[in-house]
VOLUMPA-778683 format. One record per atom (N, C-alpha, C, CB): residue number from 0; residue in one letter; atom name; x, y, z. Coordinates in nm, 3 decimals, padded with zeros to 5 digits. Glycine has a CB too. Layout:
# VOLUMPA-778683
seq  type  atom  xx  yy  zz
NUM  A  CA  X  Y  Z $
...
This chain:
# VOLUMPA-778683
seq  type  atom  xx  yy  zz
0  X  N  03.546  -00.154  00.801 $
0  X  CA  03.552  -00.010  00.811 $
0  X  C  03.551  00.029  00.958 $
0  X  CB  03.434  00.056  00.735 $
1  X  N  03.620  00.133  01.002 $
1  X  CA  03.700  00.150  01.130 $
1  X  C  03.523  00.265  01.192 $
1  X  CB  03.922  00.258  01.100 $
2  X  N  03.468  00.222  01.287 $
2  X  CA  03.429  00.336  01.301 $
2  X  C  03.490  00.472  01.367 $
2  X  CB  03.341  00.308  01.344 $
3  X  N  03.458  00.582  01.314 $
3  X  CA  03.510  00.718  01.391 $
3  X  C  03.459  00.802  01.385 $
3  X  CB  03.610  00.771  01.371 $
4  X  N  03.310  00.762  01.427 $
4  X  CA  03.231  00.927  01.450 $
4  X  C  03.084  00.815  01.565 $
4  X  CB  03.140  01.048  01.208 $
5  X  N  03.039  00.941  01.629 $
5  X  CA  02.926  00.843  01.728 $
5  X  C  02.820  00.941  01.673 $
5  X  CB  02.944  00.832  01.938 $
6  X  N  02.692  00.868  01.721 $
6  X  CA  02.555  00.883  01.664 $
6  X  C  02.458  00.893  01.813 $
6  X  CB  02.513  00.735  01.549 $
7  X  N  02.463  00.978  01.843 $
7  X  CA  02.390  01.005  01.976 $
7  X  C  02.178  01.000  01.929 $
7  X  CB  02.466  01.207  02.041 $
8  X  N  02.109  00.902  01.947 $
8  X  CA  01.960  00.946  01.948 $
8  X  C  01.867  00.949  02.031 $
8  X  CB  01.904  00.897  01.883 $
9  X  N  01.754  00.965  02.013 $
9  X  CA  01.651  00.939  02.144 $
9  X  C  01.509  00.907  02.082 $
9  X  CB  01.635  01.089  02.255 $
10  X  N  01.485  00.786  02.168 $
10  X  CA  01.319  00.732  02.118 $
10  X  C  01.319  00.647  02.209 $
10  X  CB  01.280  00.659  01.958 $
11  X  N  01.116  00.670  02.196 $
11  X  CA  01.030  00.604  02.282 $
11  X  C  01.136  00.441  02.333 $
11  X  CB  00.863  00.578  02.182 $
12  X  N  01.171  00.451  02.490 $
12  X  CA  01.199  00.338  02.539 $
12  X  C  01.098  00.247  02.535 $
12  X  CB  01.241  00.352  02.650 $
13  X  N  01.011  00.225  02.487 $
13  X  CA  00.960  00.010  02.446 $
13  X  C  00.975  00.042  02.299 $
13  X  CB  00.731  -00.083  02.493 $
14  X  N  00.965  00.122  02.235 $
14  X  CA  01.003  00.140  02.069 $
14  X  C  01.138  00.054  02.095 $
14  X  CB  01.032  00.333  01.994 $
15  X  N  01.249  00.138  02.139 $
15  X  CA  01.383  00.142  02.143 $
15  X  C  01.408  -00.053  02.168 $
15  X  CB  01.441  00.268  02.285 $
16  X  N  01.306  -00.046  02.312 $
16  X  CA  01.324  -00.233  02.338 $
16  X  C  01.280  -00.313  02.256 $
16  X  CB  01.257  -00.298  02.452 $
17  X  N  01.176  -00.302  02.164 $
17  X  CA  01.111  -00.383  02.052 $
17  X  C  01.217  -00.371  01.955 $
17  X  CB  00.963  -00.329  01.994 $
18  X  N  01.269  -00.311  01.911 $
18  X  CA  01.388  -00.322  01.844 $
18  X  C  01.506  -00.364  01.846 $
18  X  CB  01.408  -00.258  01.826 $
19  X  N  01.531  -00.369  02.000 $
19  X  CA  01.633  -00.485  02.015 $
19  X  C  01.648  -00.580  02.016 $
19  X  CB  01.676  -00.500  02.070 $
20  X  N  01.554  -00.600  02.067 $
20  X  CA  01.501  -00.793  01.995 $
20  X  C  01.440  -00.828  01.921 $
20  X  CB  01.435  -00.885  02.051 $
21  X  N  01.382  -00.777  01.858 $
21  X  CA  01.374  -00.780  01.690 $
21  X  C  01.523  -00.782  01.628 $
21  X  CB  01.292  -00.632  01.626 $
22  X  N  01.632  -00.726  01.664 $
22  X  CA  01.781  -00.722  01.602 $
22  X  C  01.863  -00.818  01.651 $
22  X  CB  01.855  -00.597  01.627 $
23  X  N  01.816  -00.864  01.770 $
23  X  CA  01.883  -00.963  01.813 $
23  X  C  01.815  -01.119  01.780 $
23  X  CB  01.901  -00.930  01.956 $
24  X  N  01.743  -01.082  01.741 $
24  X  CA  01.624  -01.244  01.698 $
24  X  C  01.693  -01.236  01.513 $
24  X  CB  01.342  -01.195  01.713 $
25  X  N  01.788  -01.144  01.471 $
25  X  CA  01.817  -01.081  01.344 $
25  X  C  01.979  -01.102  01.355 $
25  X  CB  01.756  -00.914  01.329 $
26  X  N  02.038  -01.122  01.435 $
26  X  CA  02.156  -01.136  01.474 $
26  X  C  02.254  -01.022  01.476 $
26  X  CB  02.195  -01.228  01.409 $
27  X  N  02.181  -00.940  01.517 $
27  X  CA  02.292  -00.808  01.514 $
27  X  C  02.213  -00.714  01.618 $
27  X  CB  02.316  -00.718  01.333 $
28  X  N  02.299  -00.598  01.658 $
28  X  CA  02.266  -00.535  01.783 $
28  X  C  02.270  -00.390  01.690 $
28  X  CB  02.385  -00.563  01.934 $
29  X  N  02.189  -00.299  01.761 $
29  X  CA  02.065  -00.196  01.744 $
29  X  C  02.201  -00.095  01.648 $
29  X  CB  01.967  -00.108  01.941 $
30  X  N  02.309  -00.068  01.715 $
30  X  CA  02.417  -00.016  01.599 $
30  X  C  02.455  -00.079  01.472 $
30  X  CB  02.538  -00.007  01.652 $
31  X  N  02.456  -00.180  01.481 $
31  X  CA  02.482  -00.263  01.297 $
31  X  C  02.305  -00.223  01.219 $
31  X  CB  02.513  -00.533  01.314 $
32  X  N  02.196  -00.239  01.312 $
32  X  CA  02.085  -00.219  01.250 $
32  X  C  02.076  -00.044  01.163 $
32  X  CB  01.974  -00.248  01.373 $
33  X  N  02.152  00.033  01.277 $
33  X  CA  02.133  00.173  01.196 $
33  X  C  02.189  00.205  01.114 $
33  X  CB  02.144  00.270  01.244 $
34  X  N  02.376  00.117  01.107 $
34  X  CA  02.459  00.113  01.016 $
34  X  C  02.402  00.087  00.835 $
34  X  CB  02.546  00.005  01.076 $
35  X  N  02.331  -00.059  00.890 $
35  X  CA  02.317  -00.059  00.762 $
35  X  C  02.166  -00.028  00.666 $
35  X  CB  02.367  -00.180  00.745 $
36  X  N  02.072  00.071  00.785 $
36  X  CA  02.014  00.172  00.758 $
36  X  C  02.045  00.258  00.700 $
36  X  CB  01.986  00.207  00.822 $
37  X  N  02.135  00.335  00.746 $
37  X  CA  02.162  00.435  00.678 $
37  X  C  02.252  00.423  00.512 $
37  X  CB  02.229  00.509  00.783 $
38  X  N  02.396  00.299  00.525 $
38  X  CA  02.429  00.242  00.404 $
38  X  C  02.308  00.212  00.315 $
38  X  CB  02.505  00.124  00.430 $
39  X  N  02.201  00.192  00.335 $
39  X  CA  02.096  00.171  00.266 $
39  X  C  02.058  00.311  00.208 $
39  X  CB  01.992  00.104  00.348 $
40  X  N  02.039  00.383  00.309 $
40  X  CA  01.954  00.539  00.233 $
40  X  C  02.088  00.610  00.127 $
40  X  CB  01.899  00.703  00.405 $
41  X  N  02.187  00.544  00.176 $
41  X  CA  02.340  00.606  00.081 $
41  X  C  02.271  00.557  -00.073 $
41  X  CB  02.547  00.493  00.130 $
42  X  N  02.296  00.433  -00.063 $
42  X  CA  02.285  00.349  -00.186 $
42  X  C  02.163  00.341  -00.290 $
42  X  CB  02.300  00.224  -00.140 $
43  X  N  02.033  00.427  -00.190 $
43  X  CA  01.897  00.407  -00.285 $
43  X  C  01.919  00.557  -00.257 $
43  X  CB  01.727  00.304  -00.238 $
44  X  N  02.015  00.626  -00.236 $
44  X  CA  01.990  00.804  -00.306 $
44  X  C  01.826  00.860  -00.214 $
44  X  CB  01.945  00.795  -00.557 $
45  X  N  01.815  00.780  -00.130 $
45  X  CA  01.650  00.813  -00.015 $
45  X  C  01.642  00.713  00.064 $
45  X  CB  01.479  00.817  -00.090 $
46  X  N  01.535  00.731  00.130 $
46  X  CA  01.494  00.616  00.245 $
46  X  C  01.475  00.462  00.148 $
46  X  CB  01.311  00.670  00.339 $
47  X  N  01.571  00.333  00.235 $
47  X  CA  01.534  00.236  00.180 $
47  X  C  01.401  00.183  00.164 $
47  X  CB  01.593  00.170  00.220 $
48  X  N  01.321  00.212  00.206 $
48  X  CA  01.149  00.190  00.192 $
48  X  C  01.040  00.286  00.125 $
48  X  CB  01.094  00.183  00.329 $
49  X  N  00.919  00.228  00.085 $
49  X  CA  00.822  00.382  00.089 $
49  X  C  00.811  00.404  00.209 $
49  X  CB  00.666  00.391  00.028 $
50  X  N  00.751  00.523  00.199 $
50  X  CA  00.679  00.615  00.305 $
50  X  C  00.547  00.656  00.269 $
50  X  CB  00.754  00.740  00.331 $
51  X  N  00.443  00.597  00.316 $
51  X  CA  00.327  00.658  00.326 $
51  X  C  00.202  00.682  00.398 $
51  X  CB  00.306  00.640  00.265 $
52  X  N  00.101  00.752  00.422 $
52  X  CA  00.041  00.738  00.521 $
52  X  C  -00.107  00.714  00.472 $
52  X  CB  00.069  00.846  00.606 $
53  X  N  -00.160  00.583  00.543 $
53  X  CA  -00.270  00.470  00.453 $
53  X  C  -00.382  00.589  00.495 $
53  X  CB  -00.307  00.256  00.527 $
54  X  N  -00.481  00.600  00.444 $
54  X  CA  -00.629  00.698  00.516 $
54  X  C  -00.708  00.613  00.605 $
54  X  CB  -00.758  00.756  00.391 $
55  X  N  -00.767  00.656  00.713 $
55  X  CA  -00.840  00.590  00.775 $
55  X  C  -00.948  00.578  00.774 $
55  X  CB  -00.828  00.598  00.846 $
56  X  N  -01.039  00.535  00.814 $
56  X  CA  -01.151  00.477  00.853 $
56  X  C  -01.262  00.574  00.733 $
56  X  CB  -01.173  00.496  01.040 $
57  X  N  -01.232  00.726  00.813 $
57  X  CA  -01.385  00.815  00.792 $
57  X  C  -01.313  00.819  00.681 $
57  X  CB  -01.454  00.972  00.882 $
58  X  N  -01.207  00.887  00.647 $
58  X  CA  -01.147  00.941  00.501 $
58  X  C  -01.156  00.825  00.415 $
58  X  CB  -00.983  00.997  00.502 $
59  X  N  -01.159  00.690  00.431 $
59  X  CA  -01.225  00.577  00.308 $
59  X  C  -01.336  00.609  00.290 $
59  X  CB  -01.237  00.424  00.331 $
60  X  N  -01.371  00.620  00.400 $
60  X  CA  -01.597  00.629  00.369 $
60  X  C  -01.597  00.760  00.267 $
60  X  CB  -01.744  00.698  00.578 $
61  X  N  -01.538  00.865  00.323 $
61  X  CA  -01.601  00.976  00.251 $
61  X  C  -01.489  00.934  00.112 $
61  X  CB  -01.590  01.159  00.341 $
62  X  N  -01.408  00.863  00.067 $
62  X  CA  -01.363  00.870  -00.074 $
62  X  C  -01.497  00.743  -00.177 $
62  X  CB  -01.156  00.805  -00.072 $
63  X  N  -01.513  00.687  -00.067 $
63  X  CA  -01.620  00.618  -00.112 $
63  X  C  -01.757  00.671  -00.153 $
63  X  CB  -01.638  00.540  -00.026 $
64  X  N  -01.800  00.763  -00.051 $
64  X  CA  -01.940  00.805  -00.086 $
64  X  C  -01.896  00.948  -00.213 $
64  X  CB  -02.042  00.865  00.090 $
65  X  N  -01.793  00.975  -00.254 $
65  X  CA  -01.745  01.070  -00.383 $
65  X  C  -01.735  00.969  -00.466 $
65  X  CB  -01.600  01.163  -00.378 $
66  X  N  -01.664  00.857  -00.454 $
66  X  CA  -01.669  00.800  -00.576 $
66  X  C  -01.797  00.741  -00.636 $
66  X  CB  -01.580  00.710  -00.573 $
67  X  N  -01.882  00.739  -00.542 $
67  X  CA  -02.047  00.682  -00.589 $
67  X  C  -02.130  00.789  -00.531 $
67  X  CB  -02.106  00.515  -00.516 $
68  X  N  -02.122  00.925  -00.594 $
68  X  CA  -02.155  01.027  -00.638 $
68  X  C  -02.264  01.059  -00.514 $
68  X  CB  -02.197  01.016  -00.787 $
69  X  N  -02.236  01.039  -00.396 $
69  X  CA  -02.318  01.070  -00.271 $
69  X  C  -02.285  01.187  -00.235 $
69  X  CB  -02.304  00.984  -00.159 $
70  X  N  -02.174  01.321  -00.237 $
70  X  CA  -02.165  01.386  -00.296 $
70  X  C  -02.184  01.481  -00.364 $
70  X  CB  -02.156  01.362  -00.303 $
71  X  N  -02.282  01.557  -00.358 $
71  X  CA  -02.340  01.631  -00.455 $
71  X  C  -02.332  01.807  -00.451 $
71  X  CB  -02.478  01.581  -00.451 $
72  X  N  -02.317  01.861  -00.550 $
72  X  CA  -02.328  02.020  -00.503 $
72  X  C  -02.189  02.032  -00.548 $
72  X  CB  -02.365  02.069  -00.321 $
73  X  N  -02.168  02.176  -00.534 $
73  X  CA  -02.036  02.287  -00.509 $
73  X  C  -02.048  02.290  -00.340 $
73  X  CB  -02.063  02.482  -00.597 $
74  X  N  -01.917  02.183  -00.302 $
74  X  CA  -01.933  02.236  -00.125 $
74  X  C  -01.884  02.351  -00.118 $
74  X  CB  -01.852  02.154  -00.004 $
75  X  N  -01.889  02.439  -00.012 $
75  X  CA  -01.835  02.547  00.028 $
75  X  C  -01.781  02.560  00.179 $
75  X  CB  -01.926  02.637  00.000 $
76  X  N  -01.669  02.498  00.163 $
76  X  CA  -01.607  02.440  00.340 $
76  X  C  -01.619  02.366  00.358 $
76  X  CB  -01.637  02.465  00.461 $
77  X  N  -01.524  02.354  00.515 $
77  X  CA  -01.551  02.257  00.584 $
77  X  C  -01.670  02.196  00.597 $
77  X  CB  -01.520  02.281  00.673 $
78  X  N  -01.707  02.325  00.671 $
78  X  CA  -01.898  02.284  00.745 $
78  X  C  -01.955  02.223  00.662 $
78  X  CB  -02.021  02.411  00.777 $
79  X  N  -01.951  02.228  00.519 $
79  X  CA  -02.068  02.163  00.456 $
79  X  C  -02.008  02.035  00.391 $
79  X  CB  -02.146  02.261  00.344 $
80  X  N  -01.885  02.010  00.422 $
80  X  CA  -01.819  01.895  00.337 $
80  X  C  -01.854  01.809  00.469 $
80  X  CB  -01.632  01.910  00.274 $
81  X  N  -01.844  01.846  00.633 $
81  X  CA  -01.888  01.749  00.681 $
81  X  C  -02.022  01.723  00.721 $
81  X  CB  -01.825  01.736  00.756 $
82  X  N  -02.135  01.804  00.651 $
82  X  CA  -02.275  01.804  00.646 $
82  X  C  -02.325  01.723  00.563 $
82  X  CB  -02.325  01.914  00.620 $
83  X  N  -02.242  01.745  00.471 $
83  X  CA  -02.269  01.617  00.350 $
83  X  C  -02.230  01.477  00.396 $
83  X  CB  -02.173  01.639  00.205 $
84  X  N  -02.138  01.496  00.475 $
84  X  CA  -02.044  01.333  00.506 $
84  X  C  -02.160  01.289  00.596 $
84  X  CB  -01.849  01.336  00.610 $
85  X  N  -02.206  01.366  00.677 $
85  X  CA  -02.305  01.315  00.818 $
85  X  C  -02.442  01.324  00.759 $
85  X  CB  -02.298  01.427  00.976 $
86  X  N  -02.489  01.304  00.636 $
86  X  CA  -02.637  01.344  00.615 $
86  X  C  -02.670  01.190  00.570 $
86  X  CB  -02.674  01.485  00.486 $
């Protein structure tokens, strides 16, 4: 397939360099990588991967101390949801 259209982007230069050799340790250079990125999001109708964002640290603790009922009350806000978290 002939290309005939250009793709102008911009990102973090050591992002941009970690990726080139990652593509080149992959045998292809940073345009075949987006190519068949994007042929990918064609073909799965969305992004070829999930997407999600894991919780960290405090937000485990506090799903933890709800799920073992540490917890307690009708909070009312912020203030007291993190009064409870810090008590």
């Amino acid at each position: 397939m002939r290309a005939d259209a250009s793709v102008t982007i911009r990102m973090n230069k050591s992002i941009k360099q970690q990726a080139q050799k990652l593509f080149a340790d992959l045998g292809i250079d940073m345009s075949s990588a987006v190519n068949l990125f994007i042929k990918q999001a064609i073909f799965q109708n969305g992004l070829p991967f999930e997407v999600s964002k894991k919780p960290n640290a405090v937000t485990l603790s506090a799903i933890e101390d709800a799920d073992n009922g540490k917890l307690k009350g009708d909070l009312q806000g912020t203030a007291e949801l993190l009064d409870s978290l810090n008590a």
